[in-house]
Each structure stands twice: as C-alpha cells, then as structure tokens.
Backbone as numpy.savetxt, mean C-alpha at the origin, in Angstrom:
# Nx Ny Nz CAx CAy CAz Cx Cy Cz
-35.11 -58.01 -17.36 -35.28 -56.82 -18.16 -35.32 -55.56 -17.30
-36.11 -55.55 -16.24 -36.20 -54.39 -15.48 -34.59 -54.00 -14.49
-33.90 -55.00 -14.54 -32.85 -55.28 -13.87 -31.53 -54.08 -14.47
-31.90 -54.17 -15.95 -30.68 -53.39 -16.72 -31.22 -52.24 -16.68
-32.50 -51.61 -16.64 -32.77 -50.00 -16.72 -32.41 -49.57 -15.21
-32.85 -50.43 -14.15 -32.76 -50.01 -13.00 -31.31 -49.83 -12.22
-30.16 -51.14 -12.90 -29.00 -50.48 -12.63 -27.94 -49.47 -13.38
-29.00 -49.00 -14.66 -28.32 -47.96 -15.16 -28.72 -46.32 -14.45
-29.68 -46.30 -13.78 -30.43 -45.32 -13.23 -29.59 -45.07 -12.45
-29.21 -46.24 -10.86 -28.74 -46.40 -10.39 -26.54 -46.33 -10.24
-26.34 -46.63 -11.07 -25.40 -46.43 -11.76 -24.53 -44.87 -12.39
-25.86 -44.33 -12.68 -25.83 -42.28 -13.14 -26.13 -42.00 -12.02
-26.72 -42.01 -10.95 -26.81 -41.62 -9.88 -25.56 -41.72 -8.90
-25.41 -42.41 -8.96 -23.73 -42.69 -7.93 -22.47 -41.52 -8.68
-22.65 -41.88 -9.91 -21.50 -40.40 -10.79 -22.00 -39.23 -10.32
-23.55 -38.85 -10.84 -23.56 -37.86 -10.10 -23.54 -37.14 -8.82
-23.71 -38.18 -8.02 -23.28 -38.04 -6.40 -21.80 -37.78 -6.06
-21.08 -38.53 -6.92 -19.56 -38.43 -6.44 -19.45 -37.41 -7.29
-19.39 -36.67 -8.12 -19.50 -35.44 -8.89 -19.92 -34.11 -8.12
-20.77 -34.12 -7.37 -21.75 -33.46 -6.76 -20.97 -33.19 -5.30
-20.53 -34.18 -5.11 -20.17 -33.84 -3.72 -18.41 -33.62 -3.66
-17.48 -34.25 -4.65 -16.65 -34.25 -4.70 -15.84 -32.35 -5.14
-16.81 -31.70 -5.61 -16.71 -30.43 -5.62 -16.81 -29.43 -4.52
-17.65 -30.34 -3.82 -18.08 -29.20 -2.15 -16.71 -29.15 -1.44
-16.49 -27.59 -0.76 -15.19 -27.06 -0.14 -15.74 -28.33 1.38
-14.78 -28.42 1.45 -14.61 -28.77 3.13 -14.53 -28.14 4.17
-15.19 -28.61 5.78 -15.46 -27.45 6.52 -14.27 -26.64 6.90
-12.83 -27.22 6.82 -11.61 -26.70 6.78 -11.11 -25.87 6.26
-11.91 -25.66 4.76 -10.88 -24.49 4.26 -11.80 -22.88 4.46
-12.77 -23.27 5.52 -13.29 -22.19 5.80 -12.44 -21.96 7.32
-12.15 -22.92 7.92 -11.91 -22.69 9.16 -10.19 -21.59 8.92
-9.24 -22.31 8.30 -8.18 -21.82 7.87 -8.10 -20.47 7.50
-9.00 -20.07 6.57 -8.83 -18.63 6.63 -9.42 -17.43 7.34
-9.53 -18.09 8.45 -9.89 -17.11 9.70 -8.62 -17.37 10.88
-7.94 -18.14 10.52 -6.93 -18.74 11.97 -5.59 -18.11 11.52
-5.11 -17.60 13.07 -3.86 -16.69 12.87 -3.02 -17.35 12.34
-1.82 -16.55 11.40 -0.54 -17.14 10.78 -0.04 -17.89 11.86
0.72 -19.07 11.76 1.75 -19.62 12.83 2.99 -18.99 12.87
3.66 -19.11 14.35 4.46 -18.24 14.86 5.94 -18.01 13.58
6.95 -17.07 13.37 8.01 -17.91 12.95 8.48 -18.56 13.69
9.61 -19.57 12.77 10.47 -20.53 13.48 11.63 -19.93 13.86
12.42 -20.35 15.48 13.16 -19.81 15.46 14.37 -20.75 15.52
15.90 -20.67 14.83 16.38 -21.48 15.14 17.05 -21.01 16.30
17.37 -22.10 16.93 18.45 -22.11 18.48 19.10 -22.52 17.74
20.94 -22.04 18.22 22.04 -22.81 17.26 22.60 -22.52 18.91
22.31 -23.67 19.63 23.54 -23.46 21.14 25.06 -23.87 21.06
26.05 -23.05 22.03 27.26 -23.08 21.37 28.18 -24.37 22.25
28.22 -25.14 20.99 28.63 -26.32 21.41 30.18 -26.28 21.67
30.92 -26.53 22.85 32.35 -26.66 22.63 32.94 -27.57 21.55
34.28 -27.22 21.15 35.32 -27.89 20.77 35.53 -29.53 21.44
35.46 -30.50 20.48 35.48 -31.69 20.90 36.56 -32.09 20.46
37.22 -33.26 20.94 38.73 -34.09 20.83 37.77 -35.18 20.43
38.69 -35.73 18.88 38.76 -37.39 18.74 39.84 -37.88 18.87
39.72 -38.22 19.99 40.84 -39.34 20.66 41.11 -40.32 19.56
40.61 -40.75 18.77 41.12 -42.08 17.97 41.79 -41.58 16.85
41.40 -40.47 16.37 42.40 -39.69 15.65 43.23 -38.52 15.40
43.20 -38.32 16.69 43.81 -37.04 16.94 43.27 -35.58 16.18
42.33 -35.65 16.32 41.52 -34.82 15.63 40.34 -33.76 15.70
40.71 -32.67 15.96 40.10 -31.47 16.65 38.45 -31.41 15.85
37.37 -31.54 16.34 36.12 -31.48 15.55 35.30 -30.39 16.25
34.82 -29.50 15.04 33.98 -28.25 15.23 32.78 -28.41 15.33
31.96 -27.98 15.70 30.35 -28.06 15.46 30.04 -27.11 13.99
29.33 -27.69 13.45 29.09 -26.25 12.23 27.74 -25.69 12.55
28.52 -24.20 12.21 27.15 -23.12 12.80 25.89 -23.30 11.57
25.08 -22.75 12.37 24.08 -23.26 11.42 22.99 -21.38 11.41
23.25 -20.93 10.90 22.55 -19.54 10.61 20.83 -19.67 10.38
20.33 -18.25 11.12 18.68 -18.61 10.14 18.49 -18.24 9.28
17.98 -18.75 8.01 17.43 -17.94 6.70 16.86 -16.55 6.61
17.69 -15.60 5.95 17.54 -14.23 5.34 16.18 -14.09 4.79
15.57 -13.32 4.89 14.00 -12.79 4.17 14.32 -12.57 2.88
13.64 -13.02 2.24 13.54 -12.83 0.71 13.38 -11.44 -0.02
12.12 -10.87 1.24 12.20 -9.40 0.50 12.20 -8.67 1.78
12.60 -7.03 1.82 12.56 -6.42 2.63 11.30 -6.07 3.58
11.93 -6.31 4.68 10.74 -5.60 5.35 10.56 -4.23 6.33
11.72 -3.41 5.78 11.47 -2.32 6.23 11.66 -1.48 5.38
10.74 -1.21 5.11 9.77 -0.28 3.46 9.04 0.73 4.15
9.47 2.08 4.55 8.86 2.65 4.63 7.67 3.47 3.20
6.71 2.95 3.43 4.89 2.67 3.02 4.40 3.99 3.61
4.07 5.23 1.83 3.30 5.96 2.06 2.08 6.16 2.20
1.01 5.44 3.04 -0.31 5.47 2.94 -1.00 6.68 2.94
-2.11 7.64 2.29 -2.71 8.75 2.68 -3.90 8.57 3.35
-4.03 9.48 4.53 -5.36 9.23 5.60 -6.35 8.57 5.01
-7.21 8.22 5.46 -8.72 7.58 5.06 -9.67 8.58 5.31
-9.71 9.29 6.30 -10.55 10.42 6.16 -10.23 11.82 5.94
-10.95 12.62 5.75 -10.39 13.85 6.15 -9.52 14.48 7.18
-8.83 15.37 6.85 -8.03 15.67 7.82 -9.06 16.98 8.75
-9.76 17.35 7.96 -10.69 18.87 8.85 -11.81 18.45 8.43
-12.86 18.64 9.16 -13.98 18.25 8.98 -14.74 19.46 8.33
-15.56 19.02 7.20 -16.18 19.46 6.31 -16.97 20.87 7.02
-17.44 22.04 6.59 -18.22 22.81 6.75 -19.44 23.32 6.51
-20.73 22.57 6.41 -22.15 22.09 5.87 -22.80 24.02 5.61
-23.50 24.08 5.03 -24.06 25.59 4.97 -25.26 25.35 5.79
-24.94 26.72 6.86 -25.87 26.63 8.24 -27.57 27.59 7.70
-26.98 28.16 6.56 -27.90 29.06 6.56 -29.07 28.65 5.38
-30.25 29.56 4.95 -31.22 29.70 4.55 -31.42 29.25 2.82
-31.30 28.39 2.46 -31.39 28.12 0.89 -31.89 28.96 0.39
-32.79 29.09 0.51 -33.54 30.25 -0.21 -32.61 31.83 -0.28
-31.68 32.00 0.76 -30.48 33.38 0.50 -29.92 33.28 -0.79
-30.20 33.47 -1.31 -28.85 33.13 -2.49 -28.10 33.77 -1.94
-28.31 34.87 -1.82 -26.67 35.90 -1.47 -25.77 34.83 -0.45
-26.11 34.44 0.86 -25.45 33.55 1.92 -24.81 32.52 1.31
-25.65 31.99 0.33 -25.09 30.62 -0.40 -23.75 30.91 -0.89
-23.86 32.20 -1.48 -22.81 32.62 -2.85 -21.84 33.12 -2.03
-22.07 33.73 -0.44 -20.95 33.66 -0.05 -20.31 32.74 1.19
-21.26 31.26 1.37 -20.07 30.49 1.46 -19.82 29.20 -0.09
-20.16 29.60 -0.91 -19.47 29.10 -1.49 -18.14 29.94 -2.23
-17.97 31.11 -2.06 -16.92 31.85 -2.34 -15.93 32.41 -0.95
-16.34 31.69 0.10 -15.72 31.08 0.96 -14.28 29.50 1.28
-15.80 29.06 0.65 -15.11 27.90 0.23 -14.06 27.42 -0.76
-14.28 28.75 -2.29 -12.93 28.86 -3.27 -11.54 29.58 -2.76
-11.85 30.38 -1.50 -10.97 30.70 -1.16 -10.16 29.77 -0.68
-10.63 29.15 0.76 -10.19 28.26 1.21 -9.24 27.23 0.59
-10.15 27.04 -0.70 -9.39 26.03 -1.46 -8.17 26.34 -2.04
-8.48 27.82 -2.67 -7.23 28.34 -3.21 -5.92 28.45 -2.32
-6.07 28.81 -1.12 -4.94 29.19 -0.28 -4.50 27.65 0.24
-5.21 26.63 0.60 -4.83 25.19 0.48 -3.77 24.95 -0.52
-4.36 24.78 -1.53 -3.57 24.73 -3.02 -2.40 25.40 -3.25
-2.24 26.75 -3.09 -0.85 27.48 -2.99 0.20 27.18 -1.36
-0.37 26.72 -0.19 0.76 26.24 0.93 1.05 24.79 -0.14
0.07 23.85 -0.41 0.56 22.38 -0.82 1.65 22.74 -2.06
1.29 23.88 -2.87 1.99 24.20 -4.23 3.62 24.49 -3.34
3.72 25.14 -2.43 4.97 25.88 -2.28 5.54 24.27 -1.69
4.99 23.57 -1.05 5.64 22.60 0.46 6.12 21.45 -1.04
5.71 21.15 -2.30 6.09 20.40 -3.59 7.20 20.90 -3.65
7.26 22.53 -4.48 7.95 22.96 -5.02 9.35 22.53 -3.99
9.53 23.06 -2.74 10.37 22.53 -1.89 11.08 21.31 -2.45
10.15 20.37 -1.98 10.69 18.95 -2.05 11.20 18.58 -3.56
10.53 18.86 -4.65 10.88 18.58 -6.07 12.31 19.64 -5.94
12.18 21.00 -5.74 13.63 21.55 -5.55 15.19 20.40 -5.01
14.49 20.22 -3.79 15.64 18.80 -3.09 15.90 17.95 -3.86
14.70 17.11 -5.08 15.09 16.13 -5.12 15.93 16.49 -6.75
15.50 17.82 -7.23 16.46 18.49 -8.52 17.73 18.35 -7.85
17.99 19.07 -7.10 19.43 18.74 -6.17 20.49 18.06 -6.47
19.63 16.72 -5.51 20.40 15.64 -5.97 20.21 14.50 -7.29
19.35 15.11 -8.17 19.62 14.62 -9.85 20.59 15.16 -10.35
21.16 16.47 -9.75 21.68 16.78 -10.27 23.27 16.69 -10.05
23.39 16.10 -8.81 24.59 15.68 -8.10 24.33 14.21 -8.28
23.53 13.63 -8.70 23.52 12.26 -9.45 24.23 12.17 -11.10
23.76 13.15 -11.66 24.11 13.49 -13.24 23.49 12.80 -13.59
22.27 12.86 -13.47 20.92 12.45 -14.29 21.46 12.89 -15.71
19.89 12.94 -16.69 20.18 12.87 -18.30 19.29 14.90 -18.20
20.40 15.60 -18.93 19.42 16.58 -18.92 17.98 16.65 -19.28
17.81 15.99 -20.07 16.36 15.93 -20.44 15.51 15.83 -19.07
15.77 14.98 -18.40 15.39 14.96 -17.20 15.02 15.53 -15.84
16.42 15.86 -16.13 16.47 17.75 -15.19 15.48 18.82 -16.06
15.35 18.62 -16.77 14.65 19.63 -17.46 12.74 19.76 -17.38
12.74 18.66 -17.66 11.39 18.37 -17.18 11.10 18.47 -15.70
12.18 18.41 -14.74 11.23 18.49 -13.56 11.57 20.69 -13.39
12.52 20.87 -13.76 12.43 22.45 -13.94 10.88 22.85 -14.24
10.60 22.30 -15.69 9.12 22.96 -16.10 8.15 22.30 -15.12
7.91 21.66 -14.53 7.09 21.33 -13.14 7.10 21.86 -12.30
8.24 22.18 -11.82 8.48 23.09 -10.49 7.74 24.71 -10.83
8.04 25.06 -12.60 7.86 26.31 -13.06 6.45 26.30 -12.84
5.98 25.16 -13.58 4.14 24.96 -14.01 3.70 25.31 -11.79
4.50 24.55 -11.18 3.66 24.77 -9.85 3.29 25.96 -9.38
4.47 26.66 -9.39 4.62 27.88 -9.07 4.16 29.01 -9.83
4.37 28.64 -11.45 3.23 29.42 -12.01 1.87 29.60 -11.70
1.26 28.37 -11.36 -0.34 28.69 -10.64 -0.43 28.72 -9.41
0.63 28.60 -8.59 0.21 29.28 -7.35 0.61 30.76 -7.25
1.07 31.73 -8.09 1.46 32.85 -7.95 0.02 33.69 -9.03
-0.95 32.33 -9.91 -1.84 33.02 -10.60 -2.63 32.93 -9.34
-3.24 31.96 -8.62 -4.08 31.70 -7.59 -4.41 32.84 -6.50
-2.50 33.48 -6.16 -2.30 34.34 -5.48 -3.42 35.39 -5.64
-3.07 35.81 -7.18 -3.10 37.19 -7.56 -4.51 37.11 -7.95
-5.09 36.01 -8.35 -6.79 35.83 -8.04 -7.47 36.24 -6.67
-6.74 35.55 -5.24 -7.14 36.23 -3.99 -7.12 37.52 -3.90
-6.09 38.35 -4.28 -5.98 39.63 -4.25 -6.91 40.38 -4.65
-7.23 39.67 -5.96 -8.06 40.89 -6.49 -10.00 40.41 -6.47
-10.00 39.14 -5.70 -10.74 39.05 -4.94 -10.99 39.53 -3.80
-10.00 40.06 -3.16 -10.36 40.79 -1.18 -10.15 42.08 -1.62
C-alpha cells in the first residue's frame, strides 16, 4: 500500500525535474553571444592549366568557381546625427535673484537660436532647391513639384520673419 503513494510522489517528481531543468539556457548560449563573428570564407579558385585526355582526345577545362555576391548592399552611405552636442551649452553665471541678468541671457539665448534657425533655414532651402532641380529634370508629377515649392516658400518665409524679428529687436 505505501508502495503506490510513494512511487507516485516519486514519479511527479522526476516530470517535474525534467520540466524544470529541461527549460534552463545552457552555459553556451551565454558564452556565444559575447564571441566575435567568424572570419568570412574565402574562396581560393587557383588557376589550374588546361589538361589533355589522352584516351579521348579531349581538351578538359577546370570550371571556375566564383564567390557568392552579398545579398544586400554594403555600401550605404548611413546618415547618423551626432550624439552630443555640437557647442557646449552656456549655464547662467550670474545672480538668480537679477531678474534683469536672467532676462538678458535668456534673450540672448532667443537670439542665438533665431540666427541658428535662419543659417540651417537658408543651407535646406539650398539643398531642397537642388533636389527641385533634378525633379524636375526627372519629370516628377507636378503635384509634387509643387509641394516642395510651398516648403522651400514656408522655409524662407520664417526665416525672413525671424530676420525681421532680430532687427527690430537690436
């Protein structure tokens, strides 16, 4: 009697062991993804002469054997933008309690930004100009051409408002 409870205990225990353990990663697939890619392969194809079969008069070639083409390109020139700043930030040196100092570097700082904004606005307009260009020596769909017109317009419209904000700011 005690024989059948004890090898059923026994019995759920072994499932859940092989259950239990049969899930755990192996120390390998930790090791693997830390270990460098392996090298490519390279083929050697050495150039074998022209052979004679004497028994049948019969000129035999070696066949060349080429290496496999890449699937996808790998020269993609990839626009990444910096990770940090390009100028390092300008912290306010002075007295919190100034308001006036505060108010003028932070109306320092709109300047700055503004005149940023109108070189980046003009160095676009440029390039979207070039690339109207050749849409247009493509024969794009006018609709097309048209929309990048009102972009180029919209850029240049606020960098010529931006302008005339500095102005009548200094």
């Amino acid at each position: 009697m005690k024989r059948k409870p004890l090898l059923m205990v026994t019995f759920i225990a072994l499932i859940a062991w092989l259950i239990w353990f049969s899930n755990q990663p192996s120390d390998n697939t930790y090791a693997q993804s830390f270990m460098a890619a392996p090298a490519p392969v390279k083929v050697l194809t050495p150039s074998l002469p022209k052979m004679h079969n004497t028994s049948q008069n019969m000129a035999v070639t070696p066949i060349k054997v080429s290496a496999p083409k890449a699937i996808y390109n790998t020269h993609v020139k990839v626009d990444i933008p910096p990770i940090t700043p390009s100028t390092p930030r300008q912290a306010f040196n002075g007295d919190l309690d100034d308001h006036d100092a505060y108010l003028n570097y932070e109306s320092a700082q709109d300047v700055a930004l503004k005149t940023a904004y109108i070189q980046a606005a003009k160095e676009k307009v440029k390039l979207l100009n070039s690339w109207l260009a050749k849409g247009i020596e493509a024969e794009l769909d006018q609709s097309q051409l048209e929309f990048a017109r009102e972009k180029i317009r919209a850029l240049e419209q606020l960098a010529k408002a931006l302008e005339e904000e500095l102005k009548k700011a200094s």
